[in-house]
mmCIF file of the N, C-alpha and C atoms, coordinates in Angstrom:
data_MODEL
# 
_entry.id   MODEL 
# 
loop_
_atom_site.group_PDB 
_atom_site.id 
_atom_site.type_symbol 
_atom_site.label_atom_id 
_atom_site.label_alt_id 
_atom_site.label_comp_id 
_atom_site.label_asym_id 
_atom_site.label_entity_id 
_atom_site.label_seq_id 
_atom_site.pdbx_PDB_ins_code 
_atom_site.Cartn_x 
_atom_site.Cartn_y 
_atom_site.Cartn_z 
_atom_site.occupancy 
_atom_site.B_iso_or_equiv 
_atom_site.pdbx_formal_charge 
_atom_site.auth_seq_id 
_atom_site.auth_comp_id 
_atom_site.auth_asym_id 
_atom_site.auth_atom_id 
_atom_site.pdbx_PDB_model_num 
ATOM 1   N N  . UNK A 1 1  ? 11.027  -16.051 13.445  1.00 0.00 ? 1  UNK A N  1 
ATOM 2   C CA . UNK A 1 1  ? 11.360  -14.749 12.889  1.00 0.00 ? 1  UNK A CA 1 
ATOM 3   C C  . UNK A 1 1  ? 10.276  -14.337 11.898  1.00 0.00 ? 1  UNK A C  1 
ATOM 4   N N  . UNK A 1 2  ? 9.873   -12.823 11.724  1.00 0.00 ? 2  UNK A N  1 
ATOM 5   C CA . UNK A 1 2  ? 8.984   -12.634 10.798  1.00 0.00 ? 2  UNK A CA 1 
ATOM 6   C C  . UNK A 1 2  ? 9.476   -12.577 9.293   1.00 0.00 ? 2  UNK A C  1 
ATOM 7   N N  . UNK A 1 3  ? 8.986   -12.429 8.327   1.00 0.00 ? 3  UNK A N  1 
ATOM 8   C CA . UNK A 1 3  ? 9.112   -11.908 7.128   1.00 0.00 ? 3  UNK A CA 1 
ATOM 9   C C  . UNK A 1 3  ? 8.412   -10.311 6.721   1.00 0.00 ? 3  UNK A C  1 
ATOM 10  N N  . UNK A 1 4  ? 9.308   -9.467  5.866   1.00 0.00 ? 4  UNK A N  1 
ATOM 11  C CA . UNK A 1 4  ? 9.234   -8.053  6.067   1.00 0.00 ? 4  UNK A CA 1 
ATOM 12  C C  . UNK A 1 4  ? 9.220   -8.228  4.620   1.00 0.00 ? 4  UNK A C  1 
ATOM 13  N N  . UNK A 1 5  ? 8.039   -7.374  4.303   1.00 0.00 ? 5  UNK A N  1 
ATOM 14  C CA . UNK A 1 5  ? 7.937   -7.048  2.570   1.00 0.00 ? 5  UNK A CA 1 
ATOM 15  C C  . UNK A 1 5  ? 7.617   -6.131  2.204   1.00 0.00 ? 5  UNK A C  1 
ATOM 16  N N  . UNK A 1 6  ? 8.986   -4.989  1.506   1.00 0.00 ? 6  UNK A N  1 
ATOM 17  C CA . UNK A 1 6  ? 8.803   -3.764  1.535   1.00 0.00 ? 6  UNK A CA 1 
ATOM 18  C C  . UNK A 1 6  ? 8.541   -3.573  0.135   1.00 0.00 ? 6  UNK A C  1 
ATOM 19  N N  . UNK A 1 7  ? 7.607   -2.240  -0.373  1.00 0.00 ? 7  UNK A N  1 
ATOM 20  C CA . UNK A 1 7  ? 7.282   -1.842  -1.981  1.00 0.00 ? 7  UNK A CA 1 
ATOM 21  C C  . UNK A 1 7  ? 7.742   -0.538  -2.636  1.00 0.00 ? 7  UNK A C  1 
ATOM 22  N N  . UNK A 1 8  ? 9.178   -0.504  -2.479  1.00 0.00 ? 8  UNK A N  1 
ATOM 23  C CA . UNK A 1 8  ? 9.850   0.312   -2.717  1.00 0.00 ? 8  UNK A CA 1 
ATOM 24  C C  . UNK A 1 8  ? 8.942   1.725   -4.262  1.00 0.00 ? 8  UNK A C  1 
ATOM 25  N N  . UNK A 1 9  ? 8.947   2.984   -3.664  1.00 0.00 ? 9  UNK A N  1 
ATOM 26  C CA . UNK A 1 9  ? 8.304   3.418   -4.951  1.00 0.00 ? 9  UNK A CA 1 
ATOM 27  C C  . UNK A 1 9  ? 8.982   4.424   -5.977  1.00 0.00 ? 9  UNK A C  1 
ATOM 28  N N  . UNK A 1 10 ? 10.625  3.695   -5.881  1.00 0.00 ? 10 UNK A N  1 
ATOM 29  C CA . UNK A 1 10 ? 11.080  4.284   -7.154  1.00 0.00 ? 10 UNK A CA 1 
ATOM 30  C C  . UNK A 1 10 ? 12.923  3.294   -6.854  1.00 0.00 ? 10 UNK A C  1 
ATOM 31  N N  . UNK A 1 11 ? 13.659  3.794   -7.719  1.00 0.00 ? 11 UNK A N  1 
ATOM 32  C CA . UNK A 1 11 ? 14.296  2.691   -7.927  1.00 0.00 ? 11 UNK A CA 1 
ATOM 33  C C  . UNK A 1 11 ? 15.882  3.656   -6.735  1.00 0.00 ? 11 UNK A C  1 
ATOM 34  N N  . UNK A 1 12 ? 15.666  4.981   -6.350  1.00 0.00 ? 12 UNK A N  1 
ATOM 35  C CA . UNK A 1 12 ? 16.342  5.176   -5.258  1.00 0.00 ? 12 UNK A CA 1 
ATOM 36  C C  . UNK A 1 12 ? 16.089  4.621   -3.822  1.00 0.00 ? 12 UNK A C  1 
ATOM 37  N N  . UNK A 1 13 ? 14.782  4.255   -3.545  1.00 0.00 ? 13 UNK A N  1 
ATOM 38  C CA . UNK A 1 13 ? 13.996  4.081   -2.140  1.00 0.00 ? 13 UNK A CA 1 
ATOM 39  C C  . UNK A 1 13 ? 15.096  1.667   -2.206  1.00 0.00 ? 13 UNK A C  1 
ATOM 40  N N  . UNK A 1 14 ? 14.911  1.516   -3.180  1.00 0.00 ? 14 UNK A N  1 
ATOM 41  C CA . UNK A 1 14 ? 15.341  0.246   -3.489  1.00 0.00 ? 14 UNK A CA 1 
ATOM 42  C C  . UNK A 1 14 ? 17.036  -0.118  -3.579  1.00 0.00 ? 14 UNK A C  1 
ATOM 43  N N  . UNK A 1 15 ? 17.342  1.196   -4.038  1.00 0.00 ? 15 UNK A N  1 
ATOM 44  C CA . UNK A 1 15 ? 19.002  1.042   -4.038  1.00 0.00 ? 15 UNK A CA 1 
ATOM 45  C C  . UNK A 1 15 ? 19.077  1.176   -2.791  1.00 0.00 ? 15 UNK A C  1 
ATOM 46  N N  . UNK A 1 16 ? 18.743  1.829   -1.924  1.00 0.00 ? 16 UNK A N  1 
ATOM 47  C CA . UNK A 1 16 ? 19.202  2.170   -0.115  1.00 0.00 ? 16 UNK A CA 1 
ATOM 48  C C  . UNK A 1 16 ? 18.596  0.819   0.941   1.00 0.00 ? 16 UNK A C  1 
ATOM 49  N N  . UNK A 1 17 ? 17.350  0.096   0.525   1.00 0.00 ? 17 UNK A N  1 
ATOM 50  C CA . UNK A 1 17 ? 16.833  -0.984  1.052   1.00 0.00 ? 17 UNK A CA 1 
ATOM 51  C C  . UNK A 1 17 ? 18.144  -1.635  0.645   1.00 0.00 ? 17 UNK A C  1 
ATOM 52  N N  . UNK A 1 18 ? 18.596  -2.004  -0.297  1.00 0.00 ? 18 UNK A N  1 
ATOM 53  C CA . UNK A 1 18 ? 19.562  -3.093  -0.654  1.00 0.00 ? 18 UNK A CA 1 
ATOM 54  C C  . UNK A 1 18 ? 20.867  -3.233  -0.155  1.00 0.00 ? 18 UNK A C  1 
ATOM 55  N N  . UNK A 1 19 ? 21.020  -1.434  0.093   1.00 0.00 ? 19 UNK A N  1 
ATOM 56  C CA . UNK A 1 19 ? 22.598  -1.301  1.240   1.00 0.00 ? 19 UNK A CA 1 
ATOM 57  C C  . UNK A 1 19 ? 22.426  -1.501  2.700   1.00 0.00 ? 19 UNK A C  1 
ATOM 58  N N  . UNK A 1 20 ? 21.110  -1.439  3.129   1.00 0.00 ? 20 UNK A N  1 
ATOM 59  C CA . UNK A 1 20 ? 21.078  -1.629  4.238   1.00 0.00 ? 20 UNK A CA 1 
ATOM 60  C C  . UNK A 1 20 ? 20.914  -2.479  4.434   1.00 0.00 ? 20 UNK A C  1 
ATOM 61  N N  . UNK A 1 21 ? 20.073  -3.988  3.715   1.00 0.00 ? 21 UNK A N  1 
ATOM 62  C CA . UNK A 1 21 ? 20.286  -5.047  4.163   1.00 0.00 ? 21 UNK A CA 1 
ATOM 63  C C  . UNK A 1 21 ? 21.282  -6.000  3.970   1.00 0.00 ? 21 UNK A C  1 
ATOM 64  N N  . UNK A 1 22 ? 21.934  -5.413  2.866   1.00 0.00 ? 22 UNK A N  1 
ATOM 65  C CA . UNK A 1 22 ? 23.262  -5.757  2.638   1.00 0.00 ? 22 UNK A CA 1 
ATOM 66  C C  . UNK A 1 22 ? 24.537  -5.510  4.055   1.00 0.00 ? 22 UNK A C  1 
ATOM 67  N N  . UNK A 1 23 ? 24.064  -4.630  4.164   1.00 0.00 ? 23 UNK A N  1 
ATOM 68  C CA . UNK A 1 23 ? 25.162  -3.826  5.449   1.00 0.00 ? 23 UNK A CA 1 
ATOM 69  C C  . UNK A 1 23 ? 24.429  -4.398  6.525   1.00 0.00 ? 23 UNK A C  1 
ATOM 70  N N  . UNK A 1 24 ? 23.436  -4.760  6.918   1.00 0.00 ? 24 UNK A N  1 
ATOM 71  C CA . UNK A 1 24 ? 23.182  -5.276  8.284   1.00 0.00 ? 24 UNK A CA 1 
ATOM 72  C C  . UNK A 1 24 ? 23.044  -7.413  7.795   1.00 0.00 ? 24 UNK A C  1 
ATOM 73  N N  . UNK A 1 25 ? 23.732  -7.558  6.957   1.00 0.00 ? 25 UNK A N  1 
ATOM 74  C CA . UNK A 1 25 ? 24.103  -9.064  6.477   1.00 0.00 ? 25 UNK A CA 1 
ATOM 75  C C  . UNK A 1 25 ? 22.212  -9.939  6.465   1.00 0.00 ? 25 UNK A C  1 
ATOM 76  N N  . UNK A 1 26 ? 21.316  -8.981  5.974   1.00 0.00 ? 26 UNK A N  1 
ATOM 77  C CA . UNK A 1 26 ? 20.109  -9.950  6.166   1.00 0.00 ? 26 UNK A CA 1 
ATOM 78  C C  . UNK A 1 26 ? 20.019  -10.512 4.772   1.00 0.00 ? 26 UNK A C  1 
ATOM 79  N N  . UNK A 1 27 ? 19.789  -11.462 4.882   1.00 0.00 ? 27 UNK A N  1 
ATOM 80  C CA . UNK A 1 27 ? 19.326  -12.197 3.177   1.00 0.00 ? 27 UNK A CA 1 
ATOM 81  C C  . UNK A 1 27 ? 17.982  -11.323 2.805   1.00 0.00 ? 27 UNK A C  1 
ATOM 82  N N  . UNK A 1 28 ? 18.283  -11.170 1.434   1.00 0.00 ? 28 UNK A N  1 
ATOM 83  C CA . UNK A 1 28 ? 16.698  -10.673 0.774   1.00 0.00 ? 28 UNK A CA 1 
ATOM 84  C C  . UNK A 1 28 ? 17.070  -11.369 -0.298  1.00 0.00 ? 28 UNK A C  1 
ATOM 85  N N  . UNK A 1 29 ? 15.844  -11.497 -1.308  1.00 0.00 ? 29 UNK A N  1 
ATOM 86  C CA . UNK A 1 29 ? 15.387  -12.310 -2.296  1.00 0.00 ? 29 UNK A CA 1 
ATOM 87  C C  . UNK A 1 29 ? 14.765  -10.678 -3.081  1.00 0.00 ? 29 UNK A C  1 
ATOM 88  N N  . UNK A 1 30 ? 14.837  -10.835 -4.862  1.00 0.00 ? 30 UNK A N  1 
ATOM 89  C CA . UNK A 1 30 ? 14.218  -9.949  -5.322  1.00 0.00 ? 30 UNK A CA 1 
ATOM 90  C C  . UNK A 1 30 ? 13.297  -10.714 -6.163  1.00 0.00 ? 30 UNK A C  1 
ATOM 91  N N  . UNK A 1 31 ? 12.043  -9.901  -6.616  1.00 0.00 ? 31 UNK A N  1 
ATOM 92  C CA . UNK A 1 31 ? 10.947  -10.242 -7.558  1.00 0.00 ? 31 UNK A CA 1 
ATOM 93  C C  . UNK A 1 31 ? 10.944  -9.423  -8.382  1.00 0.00 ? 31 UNK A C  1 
ATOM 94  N N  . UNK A 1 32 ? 11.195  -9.438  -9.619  1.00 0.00 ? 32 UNK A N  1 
ATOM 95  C CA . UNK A 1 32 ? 10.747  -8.688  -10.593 1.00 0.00 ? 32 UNK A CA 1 
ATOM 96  C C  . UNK A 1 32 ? 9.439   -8.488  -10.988 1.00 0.00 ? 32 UNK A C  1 
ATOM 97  N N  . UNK A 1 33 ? 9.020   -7.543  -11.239 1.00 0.00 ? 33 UNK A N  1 
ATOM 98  C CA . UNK A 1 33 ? 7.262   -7.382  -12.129 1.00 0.00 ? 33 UNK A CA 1 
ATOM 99  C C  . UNK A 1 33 ? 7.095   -7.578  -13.260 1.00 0.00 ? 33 UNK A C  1 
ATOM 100 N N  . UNK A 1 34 ? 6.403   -8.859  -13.839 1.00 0.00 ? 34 UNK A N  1 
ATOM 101 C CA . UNK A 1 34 ? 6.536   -8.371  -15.172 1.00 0.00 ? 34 UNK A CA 1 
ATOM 102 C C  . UNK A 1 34 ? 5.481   -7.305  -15.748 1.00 0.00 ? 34 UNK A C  1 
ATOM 103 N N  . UNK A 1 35 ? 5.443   -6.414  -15.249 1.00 0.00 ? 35 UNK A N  1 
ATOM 104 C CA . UNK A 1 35 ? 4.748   -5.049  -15.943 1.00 0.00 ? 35 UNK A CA 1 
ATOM 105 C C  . UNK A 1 35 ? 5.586   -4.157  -15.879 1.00 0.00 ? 35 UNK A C  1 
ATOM 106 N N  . UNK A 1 36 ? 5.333   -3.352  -16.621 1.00 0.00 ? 36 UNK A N  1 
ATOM 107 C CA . UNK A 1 36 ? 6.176   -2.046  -16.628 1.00 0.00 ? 36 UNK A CA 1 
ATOM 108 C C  . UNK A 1 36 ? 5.631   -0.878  -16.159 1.00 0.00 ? 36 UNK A C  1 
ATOM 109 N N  . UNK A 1 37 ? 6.813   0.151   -15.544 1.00 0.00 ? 37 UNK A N  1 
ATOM 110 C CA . UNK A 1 37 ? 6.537   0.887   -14.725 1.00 0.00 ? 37 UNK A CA 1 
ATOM 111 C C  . UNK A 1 37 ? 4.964   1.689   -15.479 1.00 0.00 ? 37 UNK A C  1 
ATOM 112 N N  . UNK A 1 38 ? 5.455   1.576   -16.794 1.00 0.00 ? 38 UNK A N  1 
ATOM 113 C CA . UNK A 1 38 ? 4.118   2.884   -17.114 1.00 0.00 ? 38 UNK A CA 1 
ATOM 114 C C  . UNK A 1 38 ? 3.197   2.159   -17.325 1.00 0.00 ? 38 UNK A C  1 
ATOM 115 N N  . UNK A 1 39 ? 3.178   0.612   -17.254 1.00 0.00 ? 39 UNK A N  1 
ATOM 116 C CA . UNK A 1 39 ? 1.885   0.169   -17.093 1.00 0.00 ? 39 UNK A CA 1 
ATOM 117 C C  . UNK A 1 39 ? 1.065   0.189   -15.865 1.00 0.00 ? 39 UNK A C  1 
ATOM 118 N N  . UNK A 1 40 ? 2.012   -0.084  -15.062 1.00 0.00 ? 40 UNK A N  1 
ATOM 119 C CA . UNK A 1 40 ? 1.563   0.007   -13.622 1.00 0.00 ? 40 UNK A CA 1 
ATOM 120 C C  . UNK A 1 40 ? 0.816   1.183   -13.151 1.00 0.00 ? 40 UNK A C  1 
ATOM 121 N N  . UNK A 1 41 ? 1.714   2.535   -13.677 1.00 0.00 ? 41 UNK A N  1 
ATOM 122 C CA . UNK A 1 41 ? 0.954   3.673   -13.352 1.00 0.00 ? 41 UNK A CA 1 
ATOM 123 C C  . UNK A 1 41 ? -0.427  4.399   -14.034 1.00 0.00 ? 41 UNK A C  1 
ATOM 124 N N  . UNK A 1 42 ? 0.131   3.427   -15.497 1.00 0.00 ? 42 UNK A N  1 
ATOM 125 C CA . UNK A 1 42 ? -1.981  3.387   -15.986 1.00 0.00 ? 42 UNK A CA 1 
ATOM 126 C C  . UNK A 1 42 ? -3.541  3.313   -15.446 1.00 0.00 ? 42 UNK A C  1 
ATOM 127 N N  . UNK A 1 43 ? -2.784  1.798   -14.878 1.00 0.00 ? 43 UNK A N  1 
ATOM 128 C CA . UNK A 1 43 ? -3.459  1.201   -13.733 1.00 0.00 ? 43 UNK A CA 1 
ATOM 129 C C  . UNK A 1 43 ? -3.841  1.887   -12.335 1.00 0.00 ? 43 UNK A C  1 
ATOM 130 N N  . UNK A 1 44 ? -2.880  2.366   -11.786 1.00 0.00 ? 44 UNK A N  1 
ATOM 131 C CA . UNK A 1 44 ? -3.512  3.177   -10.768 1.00 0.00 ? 44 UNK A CA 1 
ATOM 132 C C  . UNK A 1 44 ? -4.058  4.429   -11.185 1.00 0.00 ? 44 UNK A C  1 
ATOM 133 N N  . UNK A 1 45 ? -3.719  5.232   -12.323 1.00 0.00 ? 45 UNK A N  1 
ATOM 134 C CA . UNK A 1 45 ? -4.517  5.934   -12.583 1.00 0.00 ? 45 UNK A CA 1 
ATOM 135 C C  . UNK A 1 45 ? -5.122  5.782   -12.563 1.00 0.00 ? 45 UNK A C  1 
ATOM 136 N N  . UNK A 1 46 ? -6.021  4.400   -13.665 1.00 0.00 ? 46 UNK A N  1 
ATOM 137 C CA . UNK A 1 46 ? -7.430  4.612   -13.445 1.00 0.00 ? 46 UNK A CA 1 
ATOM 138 C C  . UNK A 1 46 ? -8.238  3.872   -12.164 1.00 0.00 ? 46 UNK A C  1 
ATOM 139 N N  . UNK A 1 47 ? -7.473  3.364   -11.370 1.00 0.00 ? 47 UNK A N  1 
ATOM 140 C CA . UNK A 1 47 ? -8.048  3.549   -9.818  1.00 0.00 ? 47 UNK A CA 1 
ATOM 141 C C  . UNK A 1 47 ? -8.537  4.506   -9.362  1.00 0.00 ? 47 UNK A C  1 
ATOM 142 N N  . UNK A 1 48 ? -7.223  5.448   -9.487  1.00 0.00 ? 48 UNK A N  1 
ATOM 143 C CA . UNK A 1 48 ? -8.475  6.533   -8.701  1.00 0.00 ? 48 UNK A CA 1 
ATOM 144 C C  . UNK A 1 48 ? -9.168  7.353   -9.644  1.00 0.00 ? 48 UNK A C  1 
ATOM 145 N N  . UNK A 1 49 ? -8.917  7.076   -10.885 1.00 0.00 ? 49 UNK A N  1 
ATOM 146 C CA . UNK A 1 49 ? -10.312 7.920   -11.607 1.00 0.00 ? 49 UNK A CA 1 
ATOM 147 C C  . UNK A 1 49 ? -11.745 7.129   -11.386 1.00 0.00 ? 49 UNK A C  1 
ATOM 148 N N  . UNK A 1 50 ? -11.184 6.031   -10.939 1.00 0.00 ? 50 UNK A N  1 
ATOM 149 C CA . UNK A 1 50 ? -12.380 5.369   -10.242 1.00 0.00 ? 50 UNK A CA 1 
ATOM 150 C C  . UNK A 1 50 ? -13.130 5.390   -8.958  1.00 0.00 ? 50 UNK A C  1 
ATOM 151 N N  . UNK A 1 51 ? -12.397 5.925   -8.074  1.00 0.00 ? 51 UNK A N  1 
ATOM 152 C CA . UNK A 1 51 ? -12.395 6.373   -6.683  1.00 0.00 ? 51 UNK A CA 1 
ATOM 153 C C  . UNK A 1 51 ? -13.370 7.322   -6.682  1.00 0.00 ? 51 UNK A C  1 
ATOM 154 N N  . UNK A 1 52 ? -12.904 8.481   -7.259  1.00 0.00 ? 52 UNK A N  1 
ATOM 155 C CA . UNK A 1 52 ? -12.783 9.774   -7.926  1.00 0.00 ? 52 UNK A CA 1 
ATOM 156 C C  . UNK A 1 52 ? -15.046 10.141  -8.519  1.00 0.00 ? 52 UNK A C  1 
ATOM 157 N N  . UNK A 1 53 ? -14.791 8.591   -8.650  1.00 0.00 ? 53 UNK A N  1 
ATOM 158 C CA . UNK A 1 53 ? -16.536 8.752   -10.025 1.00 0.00 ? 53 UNK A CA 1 
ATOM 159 C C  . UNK A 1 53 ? -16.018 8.970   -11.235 1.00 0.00 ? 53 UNK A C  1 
ATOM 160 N N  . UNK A 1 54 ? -15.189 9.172   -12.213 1.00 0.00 ? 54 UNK A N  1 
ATOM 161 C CA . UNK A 1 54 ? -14.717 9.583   -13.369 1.00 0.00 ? 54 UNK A CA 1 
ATOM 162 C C  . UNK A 1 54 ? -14.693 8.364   -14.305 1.00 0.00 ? 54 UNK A C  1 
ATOM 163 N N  . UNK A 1 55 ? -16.071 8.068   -14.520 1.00 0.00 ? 55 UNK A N  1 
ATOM 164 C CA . UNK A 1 55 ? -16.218 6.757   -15.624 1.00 0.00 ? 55 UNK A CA 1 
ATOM 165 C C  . UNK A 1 55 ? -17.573 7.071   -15.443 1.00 0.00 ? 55 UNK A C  1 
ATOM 166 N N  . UNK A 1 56 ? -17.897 6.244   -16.796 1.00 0.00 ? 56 UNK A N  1 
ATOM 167 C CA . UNK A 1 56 ? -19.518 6.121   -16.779 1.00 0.00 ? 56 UNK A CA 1 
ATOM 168 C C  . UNK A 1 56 ? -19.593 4.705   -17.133 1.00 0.00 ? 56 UNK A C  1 
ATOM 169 N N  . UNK A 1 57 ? -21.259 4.003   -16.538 1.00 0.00 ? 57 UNK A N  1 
ATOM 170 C CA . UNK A 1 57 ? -21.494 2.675   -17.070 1.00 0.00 ? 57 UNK A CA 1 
ATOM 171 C C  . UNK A 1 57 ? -21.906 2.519   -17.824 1.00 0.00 ? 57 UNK A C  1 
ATOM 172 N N  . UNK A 1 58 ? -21.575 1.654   -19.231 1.00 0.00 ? 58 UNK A N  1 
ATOM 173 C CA . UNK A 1 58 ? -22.259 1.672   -20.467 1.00 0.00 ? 58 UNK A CA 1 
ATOM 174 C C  . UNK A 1 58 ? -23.304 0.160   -20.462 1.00 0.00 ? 58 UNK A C  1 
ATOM 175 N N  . UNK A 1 59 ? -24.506 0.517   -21.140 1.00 0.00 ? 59 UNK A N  1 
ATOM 176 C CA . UNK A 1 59 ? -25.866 0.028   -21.518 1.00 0.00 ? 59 UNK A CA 1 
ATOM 177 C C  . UNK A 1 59 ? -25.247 -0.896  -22.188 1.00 0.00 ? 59 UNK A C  1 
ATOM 178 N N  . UNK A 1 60 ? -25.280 -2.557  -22.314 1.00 0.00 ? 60 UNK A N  1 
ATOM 179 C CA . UNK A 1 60 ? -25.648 -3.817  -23.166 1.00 0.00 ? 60 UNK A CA 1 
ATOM 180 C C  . UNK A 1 60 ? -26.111 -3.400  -24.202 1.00 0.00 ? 60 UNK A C  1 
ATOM 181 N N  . UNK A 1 61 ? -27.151 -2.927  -24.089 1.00 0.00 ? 61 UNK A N  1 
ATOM 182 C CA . UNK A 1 61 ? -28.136 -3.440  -25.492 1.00 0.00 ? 61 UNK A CA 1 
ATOM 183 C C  . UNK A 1 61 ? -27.929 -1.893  -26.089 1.00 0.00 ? 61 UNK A C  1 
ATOM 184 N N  . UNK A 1 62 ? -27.485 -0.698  -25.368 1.00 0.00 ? 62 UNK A N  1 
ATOM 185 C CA . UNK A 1 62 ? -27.227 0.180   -26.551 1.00 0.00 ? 62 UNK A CA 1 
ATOM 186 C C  . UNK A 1 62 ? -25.914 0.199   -27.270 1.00 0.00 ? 62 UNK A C  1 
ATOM 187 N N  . UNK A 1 63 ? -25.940 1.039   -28.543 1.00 0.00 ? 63 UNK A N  1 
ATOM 188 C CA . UNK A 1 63 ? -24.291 1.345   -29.158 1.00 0.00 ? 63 UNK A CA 1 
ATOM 189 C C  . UNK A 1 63 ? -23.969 1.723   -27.773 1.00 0.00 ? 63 UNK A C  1 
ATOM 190 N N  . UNK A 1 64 ? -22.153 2.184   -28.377 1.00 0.00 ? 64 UNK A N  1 
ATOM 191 C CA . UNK A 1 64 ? -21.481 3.026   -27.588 1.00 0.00 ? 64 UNK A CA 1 
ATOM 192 C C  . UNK A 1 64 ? -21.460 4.420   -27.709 1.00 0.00 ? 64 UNK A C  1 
ATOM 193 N N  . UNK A 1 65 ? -21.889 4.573   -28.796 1.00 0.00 ? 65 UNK A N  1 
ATOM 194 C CA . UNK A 1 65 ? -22.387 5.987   -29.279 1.00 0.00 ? 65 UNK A CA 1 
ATOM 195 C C  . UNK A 1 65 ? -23.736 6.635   -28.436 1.00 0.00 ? 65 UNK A C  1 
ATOM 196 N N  . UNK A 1 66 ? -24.785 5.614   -28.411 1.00 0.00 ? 66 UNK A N  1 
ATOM 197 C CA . UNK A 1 66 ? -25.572 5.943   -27.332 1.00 0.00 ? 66 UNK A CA 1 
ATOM 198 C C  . UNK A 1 66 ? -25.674 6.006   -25.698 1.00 0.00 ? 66 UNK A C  1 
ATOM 199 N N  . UNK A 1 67 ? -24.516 5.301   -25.710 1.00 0.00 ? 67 UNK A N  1 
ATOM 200 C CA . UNK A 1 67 ? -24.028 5.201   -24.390 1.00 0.00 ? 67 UNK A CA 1 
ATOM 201 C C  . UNK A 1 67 ? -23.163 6.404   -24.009 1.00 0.00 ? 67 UNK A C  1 
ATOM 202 N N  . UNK A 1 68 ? -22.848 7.356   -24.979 1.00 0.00 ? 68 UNK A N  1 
ATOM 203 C CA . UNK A 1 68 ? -22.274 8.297   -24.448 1.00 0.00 ? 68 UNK A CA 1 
ATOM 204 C C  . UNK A 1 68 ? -22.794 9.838   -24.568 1.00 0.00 ? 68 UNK A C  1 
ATOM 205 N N  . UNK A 1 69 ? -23.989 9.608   -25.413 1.00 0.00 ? 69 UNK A N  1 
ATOM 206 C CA . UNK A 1 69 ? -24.651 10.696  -25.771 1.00 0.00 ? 69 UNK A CA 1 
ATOM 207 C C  . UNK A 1 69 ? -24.959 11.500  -24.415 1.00 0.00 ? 69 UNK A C  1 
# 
């Protein structure tokens, strides 16, 4: 049999996974994150501000002040 690993993206999409596998008698197991939601979405923010080009690379040997001039 396979294993199915779904990433539910809000906590309605997760209440309805849980009735249905509840209602069709399949065992599931839960994982908690330890991050929090608004950390998580920090994080992908700045994915795609990374995607995006929306960063600059800063110089070693200069300040950060010069690095942003």
């Amino acid at each position: 049999m396979e294993t199915l690993i779904m990433h539910p993206e809000n906590k309605e999409q997760l209440t309805a996974l849980k009735a249905f596998a509840k209602a069709m008698k399949v065992k599931f197991e839960t994982n908690k994150s330890p991050y929090s939601d608004e950390f998580v979405a920090k994080i992908k923010e700045s994915e795609r501000q990374i995607k995006e080009g929306q960063f600059i690379v800063l110089d070693p040997n200069k300040s950060i002040w010069e690095n942003i001039e």
